[in-house]
Backbone as numpy.savetxt, mean C-alpha at the origin, in Angstrom:
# Nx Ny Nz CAx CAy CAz Cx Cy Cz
21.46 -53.47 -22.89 21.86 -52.14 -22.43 21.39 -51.91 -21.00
20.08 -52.19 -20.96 19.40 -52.51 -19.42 20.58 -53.05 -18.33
20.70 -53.91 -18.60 21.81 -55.06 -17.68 23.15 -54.08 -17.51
23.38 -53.46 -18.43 24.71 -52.72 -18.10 24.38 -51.54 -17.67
23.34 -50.75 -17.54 23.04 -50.00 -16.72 22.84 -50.17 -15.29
21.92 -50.96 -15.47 21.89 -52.19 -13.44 23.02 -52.25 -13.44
24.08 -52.99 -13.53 25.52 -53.23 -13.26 26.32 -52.34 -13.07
26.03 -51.12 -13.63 26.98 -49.60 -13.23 26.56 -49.46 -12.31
25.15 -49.52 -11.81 24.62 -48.93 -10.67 24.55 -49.29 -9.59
25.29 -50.81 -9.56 25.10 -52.07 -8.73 26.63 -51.47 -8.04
27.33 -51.38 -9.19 28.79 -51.49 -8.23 29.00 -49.83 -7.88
28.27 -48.77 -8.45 28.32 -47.22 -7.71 27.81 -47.57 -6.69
26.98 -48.47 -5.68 26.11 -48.72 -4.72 27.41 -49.17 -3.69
27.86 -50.51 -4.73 28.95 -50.99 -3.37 29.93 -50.34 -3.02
30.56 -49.70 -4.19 31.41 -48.53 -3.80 31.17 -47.47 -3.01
30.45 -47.01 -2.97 29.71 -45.87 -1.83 30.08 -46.79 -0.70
29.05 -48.18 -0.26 29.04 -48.64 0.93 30.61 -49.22 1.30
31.46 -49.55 0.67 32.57 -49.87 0.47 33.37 -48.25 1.08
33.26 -47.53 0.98 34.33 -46.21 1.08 32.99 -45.51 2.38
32.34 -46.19 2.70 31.57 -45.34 4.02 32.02 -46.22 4.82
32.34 -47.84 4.51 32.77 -48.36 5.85 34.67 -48.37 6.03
34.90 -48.91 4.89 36.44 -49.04 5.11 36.86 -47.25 5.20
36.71 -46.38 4.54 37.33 -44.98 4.66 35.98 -43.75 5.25
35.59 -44.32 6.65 34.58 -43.00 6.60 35.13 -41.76 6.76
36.86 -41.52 7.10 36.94 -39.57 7.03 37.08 -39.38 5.34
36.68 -39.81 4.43 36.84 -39.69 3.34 35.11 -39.43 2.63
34.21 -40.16 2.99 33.03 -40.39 2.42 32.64 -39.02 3.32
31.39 -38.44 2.36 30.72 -37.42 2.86 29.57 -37.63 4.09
29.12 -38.54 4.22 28.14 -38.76 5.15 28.66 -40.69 5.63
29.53 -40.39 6.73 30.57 -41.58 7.42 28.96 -42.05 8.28
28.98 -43.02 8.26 28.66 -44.18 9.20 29.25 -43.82 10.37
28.54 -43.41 11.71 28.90 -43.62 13.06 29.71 -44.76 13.15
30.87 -44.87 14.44 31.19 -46.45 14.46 30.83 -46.50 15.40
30.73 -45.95 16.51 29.80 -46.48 18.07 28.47 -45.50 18.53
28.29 -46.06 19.21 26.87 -45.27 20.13 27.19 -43.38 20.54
28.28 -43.34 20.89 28.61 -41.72 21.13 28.63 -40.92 19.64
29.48 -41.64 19.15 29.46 -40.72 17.46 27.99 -40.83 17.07
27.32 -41.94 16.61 26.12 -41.87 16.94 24.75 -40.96 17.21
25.34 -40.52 18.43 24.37 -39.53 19.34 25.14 -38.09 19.03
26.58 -37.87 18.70 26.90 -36.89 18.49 26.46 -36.49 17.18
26.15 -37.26 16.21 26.05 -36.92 14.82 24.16 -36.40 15.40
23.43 -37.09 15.63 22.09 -37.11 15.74 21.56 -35.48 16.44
22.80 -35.44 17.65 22.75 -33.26 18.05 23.39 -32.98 17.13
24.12 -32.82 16.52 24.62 -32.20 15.01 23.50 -31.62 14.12
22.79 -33.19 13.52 21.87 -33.10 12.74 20.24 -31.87 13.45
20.52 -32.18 14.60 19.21 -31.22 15.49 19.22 -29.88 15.34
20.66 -29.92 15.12 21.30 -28.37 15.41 21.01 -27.62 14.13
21.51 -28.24 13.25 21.20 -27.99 11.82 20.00 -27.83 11.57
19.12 -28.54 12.06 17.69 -28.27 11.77 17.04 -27.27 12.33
17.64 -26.90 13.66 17.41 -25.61 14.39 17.79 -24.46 14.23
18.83 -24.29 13.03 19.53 -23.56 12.46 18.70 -22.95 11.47
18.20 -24.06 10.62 17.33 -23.47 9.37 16.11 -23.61 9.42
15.37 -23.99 10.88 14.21 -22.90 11.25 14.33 -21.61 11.49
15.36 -21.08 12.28 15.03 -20.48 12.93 15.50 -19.10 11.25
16.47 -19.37 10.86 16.33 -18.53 9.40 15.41 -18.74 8.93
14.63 -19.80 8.89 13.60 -19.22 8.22 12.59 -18.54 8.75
12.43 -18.75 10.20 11.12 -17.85 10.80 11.56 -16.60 10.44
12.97 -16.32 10.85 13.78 -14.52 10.19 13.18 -14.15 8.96
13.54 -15.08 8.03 13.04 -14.44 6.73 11.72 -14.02 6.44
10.56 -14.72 6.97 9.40 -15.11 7.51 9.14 -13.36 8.00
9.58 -12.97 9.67 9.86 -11.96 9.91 9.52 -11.14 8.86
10.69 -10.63 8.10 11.41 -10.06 7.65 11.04 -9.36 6.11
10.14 -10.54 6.13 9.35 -10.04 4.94 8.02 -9.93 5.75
7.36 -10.19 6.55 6.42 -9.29 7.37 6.18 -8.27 7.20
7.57 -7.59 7.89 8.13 -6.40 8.35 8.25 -5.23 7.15
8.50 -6.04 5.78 9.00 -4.99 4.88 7.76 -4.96 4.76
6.86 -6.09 4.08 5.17 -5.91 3.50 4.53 -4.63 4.37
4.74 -4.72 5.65 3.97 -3.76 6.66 4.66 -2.33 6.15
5.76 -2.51 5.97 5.98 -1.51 6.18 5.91 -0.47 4.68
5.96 -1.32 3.21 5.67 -0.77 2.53 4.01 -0.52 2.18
2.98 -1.27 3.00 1.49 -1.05 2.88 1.19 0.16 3.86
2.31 0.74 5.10 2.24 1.83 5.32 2.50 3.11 4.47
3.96 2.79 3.87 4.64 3.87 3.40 3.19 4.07 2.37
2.49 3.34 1.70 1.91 3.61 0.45 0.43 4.18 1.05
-0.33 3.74 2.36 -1.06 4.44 2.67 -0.88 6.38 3.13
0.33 6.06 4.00 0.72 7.59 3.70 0.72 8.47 2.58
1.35 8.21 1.26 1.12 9.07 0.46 0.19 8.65 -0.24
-1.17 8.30 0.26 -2.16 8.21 -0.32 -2.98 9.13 0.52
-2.51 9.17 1.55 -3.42 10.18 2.27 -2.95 11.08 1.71
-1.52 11.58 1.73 -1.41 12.67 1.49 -1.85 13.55 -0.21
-1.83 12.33 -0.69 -2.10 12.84 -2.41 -4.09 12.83 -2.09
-4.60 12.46 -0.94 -5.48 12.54 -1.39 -6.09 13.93 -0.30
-5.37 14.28 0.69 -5.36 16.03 1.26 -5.14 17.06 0.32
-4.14 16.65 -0.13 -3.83 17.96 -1.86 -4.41 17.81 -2.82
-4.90 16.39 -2.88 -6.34 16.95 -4.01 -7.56 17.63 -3.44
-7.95 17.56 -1.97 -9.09 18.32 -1.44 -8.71 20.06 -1.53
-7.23 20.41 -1.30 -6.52 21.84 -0.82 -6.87 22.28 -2.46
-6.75 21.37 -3.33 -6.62 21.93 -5.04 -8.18 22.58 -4.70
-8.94 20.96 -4.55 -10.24 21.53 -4.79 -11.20 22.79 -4.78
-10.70 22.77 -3.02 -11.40 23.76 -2.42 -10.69 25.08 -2.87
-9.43 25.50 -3.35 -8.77 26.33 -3.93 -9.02 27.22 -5.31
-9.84 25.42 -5.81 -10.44 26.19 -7.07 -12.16 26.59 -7.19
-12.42 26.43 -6.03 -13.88 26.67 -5.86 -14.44 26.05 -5.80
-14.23 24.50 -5.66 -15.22 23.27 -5.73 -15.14 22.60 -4.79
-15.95 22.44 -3.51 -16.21 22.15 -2.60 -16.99 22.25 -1.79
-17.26 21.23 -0.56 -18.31 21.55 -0.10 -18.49 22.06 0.96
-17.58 23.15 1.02 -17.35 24.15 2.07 -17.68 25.28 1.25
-17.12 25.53 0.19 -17.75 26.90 -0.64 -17.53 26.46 -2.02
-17.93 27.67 -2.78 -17.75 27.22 -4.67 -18.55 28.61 -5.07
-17.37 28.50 -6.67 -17.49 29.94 -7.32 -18.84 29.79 -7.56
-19.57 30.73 -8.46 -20.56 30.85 -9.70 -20.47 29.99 -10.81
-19.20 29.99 -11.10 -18.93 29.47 -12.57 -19.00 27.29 -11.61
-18.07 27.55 -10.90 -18.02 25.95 -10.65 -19.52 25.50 -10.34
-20.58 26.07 -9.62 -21.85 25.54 -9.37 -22.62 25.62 -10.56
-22.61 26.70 -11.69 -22.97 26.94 -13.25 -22.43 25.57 -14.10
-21.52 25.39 -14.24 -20.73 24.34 -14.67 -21.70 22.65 -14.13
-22.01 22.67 -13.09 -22.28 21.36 -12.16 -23.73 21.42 -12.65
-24.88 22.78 -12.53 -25.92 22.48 -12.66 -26.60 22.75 -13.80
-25.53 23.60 -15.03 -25.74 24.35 -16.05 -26.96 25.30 -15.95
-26.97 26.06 -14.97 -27.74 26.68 -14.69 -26.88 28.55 -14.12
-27.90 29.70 -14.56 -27.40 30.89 -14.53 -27.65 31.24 -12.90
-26.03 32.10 -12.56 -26.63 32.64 -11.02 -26.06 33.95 -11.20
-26.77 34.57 -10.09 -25.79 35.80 -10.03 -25.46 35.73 -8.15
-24.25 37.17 -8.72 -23.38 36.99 -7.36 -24.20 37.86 -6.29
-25.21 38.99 -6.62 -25.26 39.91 -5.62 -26.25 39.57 -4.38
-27.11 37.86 -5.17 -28.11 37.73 -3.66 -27.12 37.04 -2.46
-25.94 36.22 -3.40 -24.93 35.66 -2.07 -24.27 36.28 -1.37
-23.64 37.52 -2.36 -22.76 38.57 -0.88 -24.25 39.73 -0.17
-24.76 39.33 -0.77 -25.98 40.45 0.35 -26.46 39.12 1.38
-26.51 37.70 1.42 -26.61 36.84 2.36 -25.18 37.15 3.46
-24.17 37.29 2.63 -22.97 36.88 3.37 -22.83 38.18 4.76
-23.11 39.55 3.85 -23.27 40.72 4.64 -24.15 40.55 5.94
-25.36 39.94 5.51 -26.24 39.90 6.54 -26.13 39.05 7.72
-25.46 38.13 7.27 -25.03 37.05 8.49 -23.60 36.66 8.90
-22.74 38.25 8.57 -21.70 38.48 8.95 -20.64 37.43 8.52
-20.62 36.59 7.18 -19.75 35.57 6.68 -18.60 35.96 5.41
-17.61 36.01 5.52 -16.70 36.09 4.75 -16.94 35.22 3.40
-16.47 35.66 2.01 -16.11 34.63 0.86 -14.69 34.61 0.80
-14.46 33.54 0.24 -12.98 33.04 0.04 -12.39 33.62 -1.70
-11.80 34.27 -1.57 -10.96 34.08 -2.68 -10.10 32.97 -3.41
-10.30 32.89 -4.73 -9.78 31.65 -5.04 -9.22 32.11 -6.75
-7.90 31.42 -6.93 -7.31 31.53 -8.39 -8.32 31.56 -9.27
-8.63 32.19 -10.38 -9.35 31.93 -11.31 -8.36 32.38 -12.61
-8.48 31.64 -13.96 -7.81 32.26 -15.37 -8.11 33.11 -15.87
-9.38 33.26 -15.90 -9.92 34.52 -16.79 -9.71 35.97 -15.85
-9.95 36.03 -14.58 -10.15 37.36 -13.64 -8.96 37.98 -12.92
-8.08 36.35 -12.89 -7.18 36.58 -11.64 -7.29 35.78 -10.44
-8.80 36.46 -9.28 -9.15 35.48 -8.85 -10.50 35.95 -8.34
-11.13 35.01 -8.03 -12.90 35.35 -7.96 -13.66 34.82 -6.63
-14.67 35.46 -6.28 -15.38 34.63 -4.45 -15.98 33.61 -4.79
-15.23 32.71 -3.73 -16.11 31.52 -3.94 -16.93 32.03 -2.23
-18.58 31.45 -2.97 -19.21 31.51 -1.79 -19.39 30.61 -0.90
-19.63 30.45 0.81 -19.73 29.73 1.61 -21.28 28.59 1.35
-21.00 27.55 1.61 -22.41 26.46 1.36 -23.34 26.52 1.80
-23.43 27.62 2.88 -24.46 27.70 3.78 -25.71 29.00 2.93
-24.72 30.06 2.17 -25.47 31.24 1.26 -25.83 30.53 0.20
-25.30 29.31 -0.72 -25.69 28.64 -1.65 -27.14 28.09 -0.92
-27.43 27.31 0.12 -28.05 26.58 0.38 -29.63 27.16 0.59
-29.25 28.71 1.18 -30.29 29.68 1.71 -30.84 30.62 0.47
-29.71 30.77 -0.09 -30.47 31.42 -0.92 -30.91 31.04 -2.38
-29.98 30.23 -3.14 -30.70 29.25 -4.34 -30.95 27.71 -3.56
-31.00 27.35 -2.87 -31.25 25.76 -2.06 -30.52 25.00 -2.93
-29.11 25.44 -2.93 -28.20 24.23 -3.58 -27.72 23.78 -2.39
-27.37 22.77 -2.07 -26.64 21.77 -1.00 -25.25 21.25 -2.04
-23.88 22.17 -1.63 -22.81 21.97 -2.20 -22.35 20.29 -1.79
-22.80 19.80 -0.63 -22.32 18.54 -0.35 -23.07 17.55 -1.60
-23.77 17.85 -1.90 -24.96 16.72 -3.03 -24.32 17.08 -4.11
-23.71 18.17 -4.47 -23.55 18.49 -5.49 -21.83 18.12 -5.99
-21.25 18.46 -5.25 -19.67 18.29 -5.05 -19.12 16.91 -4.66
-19.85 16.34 -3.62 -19.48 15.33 -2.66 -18.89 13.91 -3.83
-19.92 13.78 -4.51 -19.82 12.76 -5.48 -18.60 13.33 -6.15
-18.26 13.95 -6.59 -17.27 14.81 -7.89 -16.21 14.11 -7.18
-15.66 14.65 -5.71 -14.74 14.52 -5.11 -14.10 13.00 -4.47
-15.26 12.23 -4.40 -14.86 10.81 -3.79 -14.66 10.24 -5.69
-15.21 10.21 -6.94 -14.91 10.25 -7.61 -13.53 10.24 -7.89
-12.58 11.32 -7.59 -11.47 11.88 -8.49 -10.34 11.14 -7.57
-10.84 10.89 -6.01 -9.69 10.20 -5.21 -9.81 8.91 -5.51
């Protein structure tokens, strides 16, 4: 069976070389017959090769270009999802710019009352922020600086962690 396999393969061999020399506009890859065809086939072949570099550096490119450009698109709305979680924050009183009663009660389980912070706030001419609350409507959150002075809470120690946390 061997032998007749060699022997199919012997004469597919001569046949090829047989139909590249007697018929090369017929065979797919003709044998030059002189030195010009030759050299013309050889810039042919260059060309071709210069062809599918240079697609490929494009593609190369091209997917660069998208990678960049979707590791932008995705840093953007990461910033941005992570600005509207600070706007929630500070909205709901938790932050370290100000914070209700209940949100610093909650954090330290500990009781406060409101009247030594707005008698700080009066005295050193500082506004509280209003902020949504469920139960009231909405309630003052106080500034970090009356937390700090008058119970010595430091909203940044207290909040800061919460917030790099949740982003």
């Amino acid at each position: 069976m061997s032998k007749i396999v060699d022997t199919d393969e012997a004469w597919s061999f001569f046949e090829k070389m047989e139909n590249a020399y007697f018929r090369p506009a017929q065979s797919p890859k003709a044998l030059p017959g002189n030195y010009i065809q030759a050299l013309e086939a050889l810039v042919e072949s260059e060309k071709e090769k210069l062809v599918i570099s240079d697609e490929r550096d494009e593609a190369i490119r091209t997917k660069s270009q998208i990678s960049r450009t979707r590791e932008a698109s995705a840093m953007g709305k990461l910033s941005v999802a992570t600005r509207k979680n600070r706007e929630l924050t500070e909205r709901l009183g938790e932050s370290v710019k100000h914070a209700t009663i209940t949100a610093v009660k909650n954090a330290t389980v500990k009781e406060y009352k409101f009247a030594p912070l707005r008698r700080w706030c009066r005295e050193n001419k500082v506004e509280a922020k209003e902020v949504p609350d469920i139960r009231y409507g909405h309630v003052k959150s106080w500034p970090a600086e009356s937390w700090l002075q008058v119970y010595g809470i430091n909203l940044k120690s207290l909040f800061a962690a919460k917030v790099f946390t949740r982003n």
